[in-house]
N, C-alpha and C positions, 0 to 999 in steps of 0.2 A: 077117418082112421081113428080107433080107438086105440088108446094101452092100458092093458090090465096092470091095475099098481099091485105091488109084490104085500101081500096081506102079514103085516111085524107083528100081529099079534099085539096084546094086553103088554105084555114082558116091553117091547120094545116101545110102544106111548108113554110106562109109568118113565123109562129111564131118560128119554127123552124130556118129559115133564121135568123131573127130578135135576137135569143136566142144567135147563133151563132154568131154574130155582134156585140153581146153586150157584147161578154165573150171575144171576141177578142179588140173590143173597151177597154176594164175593163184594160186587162191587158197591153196594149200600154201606157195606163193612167197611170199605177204602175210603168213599166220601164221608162216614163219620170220622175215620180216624184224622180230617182234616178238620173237624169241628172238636172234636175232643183226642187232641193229639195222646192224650197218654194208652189210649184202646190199640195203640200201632207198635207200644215200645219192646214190646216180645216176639217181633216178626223178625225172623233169622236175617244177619246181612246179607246173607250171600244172594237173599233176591230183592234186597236192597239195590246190591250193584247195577243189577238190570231195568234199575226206574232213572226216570230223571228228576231234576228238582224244580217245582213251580212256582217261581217268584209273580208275585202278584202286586202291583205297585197301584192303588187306586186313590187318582185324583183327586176323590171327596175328602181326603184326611192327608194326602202327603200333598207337597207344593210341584208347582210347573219348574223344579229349578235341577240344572245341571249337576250342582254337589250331591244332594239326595240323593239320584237318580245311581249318583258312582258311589252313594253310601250302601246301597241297595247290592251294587255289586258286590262290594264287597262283604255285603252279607251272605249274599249267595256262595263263594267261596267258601267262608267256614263251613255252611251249613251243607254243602255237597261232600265237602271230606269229611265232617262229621256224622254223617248218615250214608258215605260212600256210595254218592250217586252217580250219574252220568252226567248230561249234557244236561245247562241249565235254558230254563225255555222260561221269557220273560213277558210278562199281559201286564198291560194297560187297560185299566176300565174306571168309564166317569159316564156321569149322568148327564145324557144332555140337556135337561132342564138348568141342572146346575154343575157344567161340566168342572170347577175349580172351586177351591176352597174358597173359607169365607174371607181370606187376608188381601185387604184392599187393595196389595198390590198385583191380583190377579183378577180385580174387578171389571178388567175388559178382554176377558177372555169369554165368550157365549158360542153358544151351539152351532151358530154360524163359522164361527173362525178358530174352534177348540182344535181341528189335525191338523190347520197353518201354526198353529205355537207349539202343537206337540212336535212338527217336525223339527226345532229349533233345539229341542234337549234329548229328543228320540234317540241320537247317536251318542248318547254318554251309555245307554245299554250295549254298546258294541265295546266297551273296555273291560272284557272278561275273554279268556281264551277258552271258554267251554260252553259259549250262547250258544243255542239252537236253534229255538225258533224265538220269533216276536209278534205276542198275539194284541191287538186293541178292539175291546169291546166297549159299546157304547152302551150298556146294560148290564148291570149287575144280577141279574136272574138270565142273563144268556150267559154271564162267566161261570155262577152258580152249575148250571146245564151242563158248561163245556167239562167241568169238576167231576161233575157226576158220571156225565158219562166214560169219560178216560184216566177214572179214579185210579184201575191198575197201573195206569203208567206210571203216575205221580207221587213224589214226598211234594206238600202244598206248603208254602211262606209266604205271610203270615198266615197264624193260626183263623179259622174262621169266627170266630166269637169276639179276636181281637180287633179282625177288619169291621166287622160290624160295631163294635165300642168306636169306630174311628181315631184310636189312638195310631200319635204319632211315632214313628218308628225308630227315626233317626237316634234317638238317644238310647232305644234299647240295643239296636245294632251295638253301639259303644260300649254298655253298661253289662248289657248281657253275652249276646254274641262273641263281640272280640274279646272283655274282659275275661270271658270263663275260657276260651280257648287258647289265650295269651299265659296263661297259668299255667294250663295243663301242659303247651307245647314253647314256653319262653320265646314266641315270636307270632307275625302274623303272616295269612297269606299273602301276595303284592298284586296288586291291581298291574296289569297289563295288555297293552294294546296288542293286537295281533299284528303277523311276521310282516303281513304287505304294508302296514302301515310304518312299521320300524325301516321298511328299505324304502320306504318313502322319505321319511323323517333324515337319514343318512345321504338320501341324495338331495335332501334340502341342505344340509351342512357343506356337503361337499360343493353345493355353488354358489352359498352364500355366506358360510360361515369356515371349515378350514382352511390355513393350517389354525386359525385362532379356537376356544374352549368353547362348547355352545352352553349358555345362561342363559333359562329362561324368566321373562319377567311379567308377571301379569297385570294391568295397567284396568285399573278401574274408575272411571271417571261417566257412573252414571248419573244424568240432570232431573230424573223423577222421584229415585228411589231409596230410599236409607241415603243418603247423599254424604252425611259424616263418615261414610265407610271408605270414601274415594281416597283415594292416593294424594298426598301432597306432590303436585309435578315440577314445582321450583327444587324440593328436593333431588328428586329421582334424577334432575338436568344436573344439577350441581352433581350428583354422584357420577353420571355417567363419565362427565366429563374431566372428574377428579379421578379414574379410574383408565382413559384413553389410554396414555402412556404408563400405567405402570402393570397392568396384565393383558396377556396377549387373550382376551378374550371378545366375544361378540355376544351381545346380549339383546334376547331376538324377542320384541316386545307383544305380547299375546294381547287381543284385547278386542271388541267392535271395531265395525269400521266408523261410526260414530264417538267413539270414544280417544280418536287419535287426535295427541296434539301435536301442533304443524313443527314445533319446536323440536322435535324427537328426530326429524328427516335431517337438521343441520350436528347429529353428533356421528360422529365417524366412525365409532363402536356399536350402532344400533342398528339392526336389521327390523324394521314392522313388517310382523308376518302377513296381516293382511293387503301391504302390499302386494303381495304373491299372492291373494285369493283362495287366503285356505281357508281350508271347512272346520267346523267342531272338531271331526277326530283327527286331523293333522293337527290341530292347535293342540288337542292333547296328549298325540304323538309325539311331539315337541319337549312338549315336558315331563312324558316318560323316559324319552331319551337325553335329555340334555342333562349337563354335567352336575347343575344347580339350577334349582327353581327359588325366586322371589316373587315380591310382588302383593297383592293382595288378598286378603281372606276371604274368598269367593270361592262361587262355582270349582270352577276349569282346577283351581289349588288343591282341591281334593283328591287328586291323579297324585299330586306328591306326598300325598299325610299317607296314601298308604302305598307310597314307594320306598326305596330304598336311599335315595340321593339326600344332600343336603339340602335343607330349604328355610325360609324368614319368610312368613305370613304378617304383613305388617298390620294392625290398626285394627286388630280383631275384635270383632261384638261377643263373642262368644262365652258364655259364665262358667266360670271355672266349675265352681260349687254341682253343675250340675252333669261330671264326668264325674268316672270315678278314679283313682290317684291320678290324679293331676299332678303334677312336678311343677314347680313351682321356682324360676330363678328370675333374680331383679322384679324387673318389668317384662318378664318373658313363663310361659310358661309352655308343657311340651305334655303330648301323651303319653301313657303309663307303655306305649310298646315304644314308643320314639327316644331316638340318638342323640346325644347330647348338640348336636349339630341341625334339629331339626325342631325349629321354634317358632312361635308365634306368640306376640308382644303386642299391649296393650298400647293406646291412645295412637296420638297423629307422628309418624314417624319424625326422625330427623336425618341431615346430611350427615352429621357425626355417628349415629346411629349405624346408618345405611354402609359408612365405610367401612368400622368398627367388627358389623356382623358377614358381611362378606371377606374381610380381613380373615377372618376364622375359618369361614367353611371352605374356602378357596387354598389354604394352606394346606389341604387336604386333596384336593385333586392331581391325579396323577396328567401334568402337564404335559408328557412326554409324548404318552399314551395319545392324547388326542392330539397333538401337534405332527406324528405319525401316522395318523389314521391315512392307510391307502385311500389314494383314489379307485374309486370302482365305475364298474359302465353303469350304473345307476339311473341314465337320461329318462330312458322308455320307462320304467318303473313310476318314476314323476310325473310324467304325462298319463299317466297310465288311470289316473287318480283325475282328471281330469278333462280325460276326453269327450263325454258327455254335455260337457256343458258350450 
């Protein structure tokens, strides 16, 4: 059986041609505007709104570590309001030759065992309430492809000229990102966990922490690495236990399960979360929702620099010199968007210290509020998070 095709004529091949040229033309036009972003700044918003934004986080230039990763989010934040995008959709891509940077302490990370570690910080990307998707490419000429060819969807970050510089990020998010949008709008956006994870976090209080205030604290006592950054834990004992009877609070200790010291289970104001077998984002569910965050200038703390809650980042490495207005008090200093309640301090903590700055931020909590908090049917919720395993 034959069928005659309907003969379009000259007219109907050029436009054809020409449709085709023009879609391929369109989108050559979008992957450049990701390589020389300013060729994109005269395209009207309004079909801005109908893209999303493509955060691009690759390995060869940023670190394997949890804070980053929520530095990143919250770059994504400004830079979706700022371009009035959609849903933000996050890729991972690293070489597997040389899947981790050159910083020795991700010298035993190789091709072999590079997505058993990525699983380990993967879920700091689920601390934004506008992720979409999450792409990992193991090649940087398949990410390149994937750019090209779904150029229409996307506004791309970072710029491509800078990934390829392999400059690091983390400080222009600060300098650039937050600092120019903290000016324009006298505040930032807040990093936030999503809703199942907040009525998860509520029925962790509800069974192990109210009617007392939940504190969280994060406990860094790692034996390989930067090691002067750890936590003095003679103090932290003396604080907890100089704090039992005089506020009605529980302070629910964040931290490895290698990292716990056996001495934290005899104080009667301490909940170890990893008791309870939580994961990355319920640890920093924890400290999204909890009343105060202390603890050390780490990872997982980064959930609180860009929340709203009081917080003391103790023992920080971090150089002043290389933010931009830094605020600067005592032995403490705070970011140019942070509350005078929300600091982080230089050298090895002390117990007078540790009473001192919770004395302050805690005369601010509305006690009543969480001493009130209903109980809710929350159970299945909690398990809910769990059943899998």
């Amino acid at each position: 059986m034959f069928v005659k095709l309907r003969d379009e004529g000259p007219v109907y091949v050029c436009r054809a041609i020409g449709n085709r040229l023009s879609e391929k033309a369109g989108r050559a036009f979008r992957f450049l505007t990701w390589v020389f972003p300013t060729l994109g700044e005269r395209k009207q918003s309004a079909a801005r709104k109908q893209r999303r934004l493509l955060v691009i986080y690759d390995l060869s230039s940023q670190p394997f570590s949890i804070g980053d990763i929520l530095v990143f989010q919250e770059a994504a934040l400004v830079i979706r309001e700022r371009e009035q995008l959609g849903e933000v959709d996050f890729a991972l891509v690293y070489d597997p030759q040389q899947p981790a940077s050159s910083d020795p302490a991700f010298a035993g990370i190789t091709e072999e065992n590079v997505l058993y570690h990525m699983a380990s910080v993967l879920p700091a990307a689920q601390m934004n309430l506008h992720l979409g998707s999450l792409f990992i490419f193991n090649s940087h000429h398949q990410l390149q492809r994937f750019v090209r060819q779904n150029a229409e969807l996307y506004y791309v970050w970072p710029p491509a000229l800078r990934i390829a510089g392999r400059e690091y990020f983390y400080y222009t998010v600060f300098n650039e990102l937050l600092y120019n949008y903290f000016k324009e709008h006298g505040n930032i956006p807040r990093l936030s966990c999503r809703d199942f994870l907040v009525e998860w976090a509520e029925a962790f209080y509800d069974e192990h922490v109210y009617p007392n205030v939940p504190v969280t604290v994060q406990i860094r006592n790692n034996r390989r690495i930067q090691t002067h950054r750890n936590l003095r834990m003679d103090c932290w004992l003396e604080f907890f236990r100089h704090c039992e009877d005089r506020y009605p609070v529980k302070f629910i200790v964040i931290c490895s399960r290698n990292e716990i010291d056996d001495r934290l289970h005899e104080c009667r104001n301490v909940v170890i979360a990893k008791d309870h077998l939580t994961s990355l984002e319920q640890d920093l569910a924890l400290i999204h929702t909890a009343a105060i965050h202390m603890g050390a200038s780490s990872g997982p703390g980064t959930m609180a620099i860009f929340g709203a809650k009081p917080y003391l980042l103790v023992n920080t490495s971090l150089v002043a010199d290389n933010y931009r207005d830094m605020i600067h008090e005592d032995n403490a200093v705070r970011f140019f968007f942070a509350d005078p309640l929300q600091r982080l301090t230089f050298g090895a903590e002390s117990t007078e210290m540790l009473v001192a700055e919770f004395a302050r931020m805690f005369a601010t909590v509305d006690v009543e509020r969480w001493s009130s908090s209903a109980k809710h049917e929350a159970g299945l919720q909690k398990e809910a998070l769990t059943w899998l395993r």
